[in-house]
C-alpha positions as CSV (number, residue, x, y, z in Angstrom):
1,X,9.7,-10.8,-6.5
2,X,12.6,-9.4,-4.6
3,X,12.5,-5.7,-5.9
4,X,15.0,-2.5,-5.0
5,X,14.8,1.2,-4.9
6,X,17.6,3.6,-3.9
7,X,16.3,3.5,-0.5
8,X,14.3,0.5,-0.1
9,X,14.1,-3.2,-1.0
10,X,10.5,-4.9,-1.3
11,X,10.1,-8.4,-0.5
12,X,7.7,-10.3,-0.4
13,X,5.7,-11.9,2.5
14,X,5.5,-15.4,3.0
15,X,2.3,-16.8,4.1
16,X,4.4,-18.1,7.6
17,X,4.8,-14.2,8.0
18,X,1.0,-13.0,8.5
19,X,1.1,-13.0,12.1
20,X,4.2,-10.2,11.6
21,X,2.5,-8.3,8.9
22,X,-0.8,-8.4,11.4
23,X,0.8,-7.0,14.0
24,X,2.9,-4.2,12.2
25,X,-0.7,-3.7,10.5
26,X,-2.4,-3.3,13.5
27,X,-0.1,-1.8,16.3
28,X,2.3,0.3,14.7
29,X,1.9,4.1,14.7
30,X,1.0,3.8,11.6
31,X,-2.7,1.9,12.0
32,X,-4.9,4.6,13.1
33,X,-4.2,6.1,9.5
34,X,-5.9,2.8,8.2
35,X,-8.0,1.7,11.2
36,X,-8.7,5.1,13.9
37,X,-8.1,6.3,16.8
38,X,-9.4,3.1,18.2
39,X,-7.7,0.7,16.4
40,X,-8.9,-2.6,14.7
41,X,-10.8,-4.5,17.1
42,X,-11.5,-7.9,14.6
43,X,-9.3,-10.7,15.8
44,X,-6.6,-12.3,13.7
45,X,-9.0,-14.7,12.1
46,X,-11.3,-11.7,11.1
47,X,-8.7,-9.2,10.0
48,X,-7.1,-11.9,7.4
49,X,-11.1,-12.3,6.3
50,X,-10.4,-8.9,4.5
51,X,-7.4,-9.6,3.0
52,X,-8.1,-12.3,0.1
53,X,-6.0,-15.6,0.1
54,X,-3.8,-15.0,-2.6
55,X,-2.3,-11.8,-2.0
56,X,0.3,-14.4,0.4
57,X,0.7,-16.5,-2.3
58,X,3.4,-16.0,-4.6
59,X,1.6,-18.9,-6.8
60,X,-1.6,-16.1,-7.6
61,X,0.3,-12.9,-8.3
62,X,-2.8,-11.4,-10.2
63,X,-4.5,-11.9,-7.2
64,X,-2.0,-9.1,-5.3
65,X,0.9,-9.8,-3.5
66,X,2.0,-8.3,-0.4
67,X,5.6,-6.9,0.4
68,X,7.9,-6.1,3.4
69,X,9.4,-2.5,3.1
70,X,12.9,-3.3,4.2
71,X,15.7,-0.5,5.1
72,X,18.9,-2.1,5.4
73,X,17.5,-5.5,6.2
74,X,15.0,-4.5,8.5
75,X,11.0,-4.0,8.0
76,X,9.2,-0.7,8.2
77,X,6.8,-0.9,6.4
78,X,4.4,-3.2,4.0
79,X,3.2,-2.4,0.4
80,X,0.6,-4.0,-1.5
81,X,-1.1,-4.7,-4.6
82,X,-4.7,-5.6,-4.6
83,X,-6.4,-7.9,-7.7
84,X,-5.0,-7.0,-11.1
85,X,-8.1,-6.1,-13.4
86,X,-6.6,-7.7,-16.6
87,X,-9.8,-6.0,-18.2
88,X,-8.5,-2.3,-18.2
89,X,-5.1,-3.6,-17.4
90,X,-4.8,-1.4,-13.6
91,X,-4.3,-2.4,-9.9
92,X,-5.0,-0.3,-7.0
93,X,-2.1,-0.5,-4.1
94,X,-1.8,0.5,-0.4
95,X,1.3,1.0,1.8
96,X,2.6,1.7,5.1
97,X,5.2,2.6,6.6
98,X,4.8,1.4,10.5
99,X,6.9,3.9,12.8
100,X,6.8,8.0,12.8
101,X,10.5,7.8,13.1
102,X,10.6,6.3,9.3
103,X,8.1,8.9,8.3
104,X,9.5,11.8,6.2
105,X,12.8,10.1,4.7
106,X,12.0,9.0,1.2
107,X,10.9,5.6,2.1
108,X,7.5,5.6,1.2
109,X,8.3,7.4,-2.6
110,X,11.4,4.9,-3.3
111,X,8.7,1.7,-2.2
112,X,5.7,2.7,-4.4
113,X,8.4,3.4,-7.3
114,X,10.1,0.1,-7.0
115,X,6.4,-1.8,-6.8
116,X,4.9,0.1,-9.7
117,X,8.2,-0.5,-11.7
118,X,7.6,-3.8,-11.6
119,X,3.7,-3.5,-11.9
120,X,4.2,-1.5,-15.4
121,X,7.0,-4.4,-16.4
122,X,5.2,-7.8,-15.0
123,X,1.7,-6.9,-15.9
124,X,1.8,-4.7,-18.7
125,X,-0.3,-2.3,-16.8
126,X,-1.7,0.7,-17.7
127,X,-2.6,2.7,-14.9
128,X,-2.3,2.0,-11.3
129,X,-4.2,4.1,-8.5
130,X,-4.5,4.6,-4.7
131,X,-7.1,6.2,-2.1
132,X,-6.1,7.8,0.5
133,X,-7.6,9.9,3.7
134,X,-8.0,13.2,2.5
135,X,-6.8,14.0,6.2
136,X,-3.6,12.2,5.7
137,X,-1.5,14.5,4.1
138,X,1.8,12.4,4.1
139,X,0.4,9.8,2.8
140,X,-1.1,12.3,-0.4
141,X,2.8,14.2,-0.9
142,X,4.5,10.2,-0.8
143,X,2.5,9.1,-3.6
144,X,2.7,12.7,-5.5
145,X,6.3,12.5,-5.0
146,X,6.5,9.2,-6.3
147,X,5.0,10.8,-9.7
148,X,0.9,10.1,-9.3
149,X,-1.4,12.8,-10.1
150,X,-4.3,14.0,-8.4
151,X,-7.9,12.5,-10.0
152,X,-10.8,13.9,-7.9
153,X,-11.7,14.2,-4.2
154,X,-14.0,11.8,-3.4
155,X,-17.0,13.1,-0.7
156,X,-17.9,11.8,2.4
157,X,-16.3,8.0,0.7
158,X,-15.8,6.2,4.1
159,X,-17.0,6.3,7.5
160,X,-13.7,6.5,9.4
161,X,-13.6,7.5,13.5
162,X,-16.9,8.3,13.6
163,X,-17.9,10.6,11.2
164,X,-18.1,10.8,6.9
165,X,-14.6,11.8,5.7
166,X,-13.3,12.6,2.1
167,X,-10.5,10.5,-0.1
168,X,-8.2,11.7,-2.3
169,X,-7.8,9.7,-5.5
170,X,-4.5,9.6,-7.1
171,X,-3.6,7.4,-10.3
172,X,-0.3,6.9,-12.2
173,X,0.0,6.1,-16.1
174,X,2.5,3.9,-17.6
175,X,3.3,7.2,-19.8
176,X,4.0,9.2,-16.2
177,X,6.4,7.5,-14.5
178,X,9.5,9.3,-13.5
């Protein structure tokens, strides 16, 4: 899937490009919003342990698929979908955009737009949802922007630098998009 937004294309990542998506992942201003103030400290080998095979092959897409966030050709970001529940017909997705210099300019909205488009259309889904660091308000006003609603705060949901901190849960309908 090559998708676009206004802003943003999504495209995704090829199974030769892990060792890029790794090291955006893990070094990029970004990181300590998903892994601390001290970073990830698994090696290569044991950060791909926690991302499942498939979401970097374009052969399983209800296994998730990964994406480049590319503005005007270059990446600045990565969005995900994790394992489609065919079930209850929902997905649960992650993004990042990689440098405080992107941060603020509509990127993050126009990605998770363009990927739950195509979410809604591909899967016939009916919700799709998102956790987020209660502490990371950007991340909360990108997805609310982008049209999801706030579904409960979650307490204490994951040890994170140290200490218990709460999540935000935020969820989409097919019937809210804008």
């Amino acid at each position: 899937m090559d998708n676009h937004g206004k802003l943003v294309a999504l495209r995704k990542i090829r199974s030769d490009e892990k060792k890029d998506f790794h090291t955006m992942v893990t070094q990029s201003y970004a990181s300590k919003f998903w892994y601390g103030d001290e970073g990830d400290k698994r090696t290569e080998e044991e950060f791909f342990t926690h991302w499942n095979d498939g979401i970097f092959d374009e052969n399983k897409p209800l296994e998730g698929q990964c994406f480049w966030i590319l503005a005007d050709e270059t990446r600045i970001g990565a969005i995900n979908y994790n394992k489609i529940d065919t079930d209850d017909k929902k997905c649960e997705i992650d993004i990042l955009i990689a440098d405080q210099e992107n941060h603020g300019k509509g990127y993050g909205p126009d990605a998770i737009k363009a990927l739950y488009t195509f979410l809604f259309t591909e899967f016939k889904l009916n919700k799709i949802w998102v956790e987020v660091r209660a502490f990371n308000i950007g991340s909360v006003k990108a997805f609310e922007k982008a049209g999801f609603k706030k579904e409960g705060l979650l307490r204490s949901e994951t040890f994170f630098n140290h200490e218990f901190i709460d999540c935000v849960r935020l969820g989409l309908l097919r019937e809210d998009r804008v």
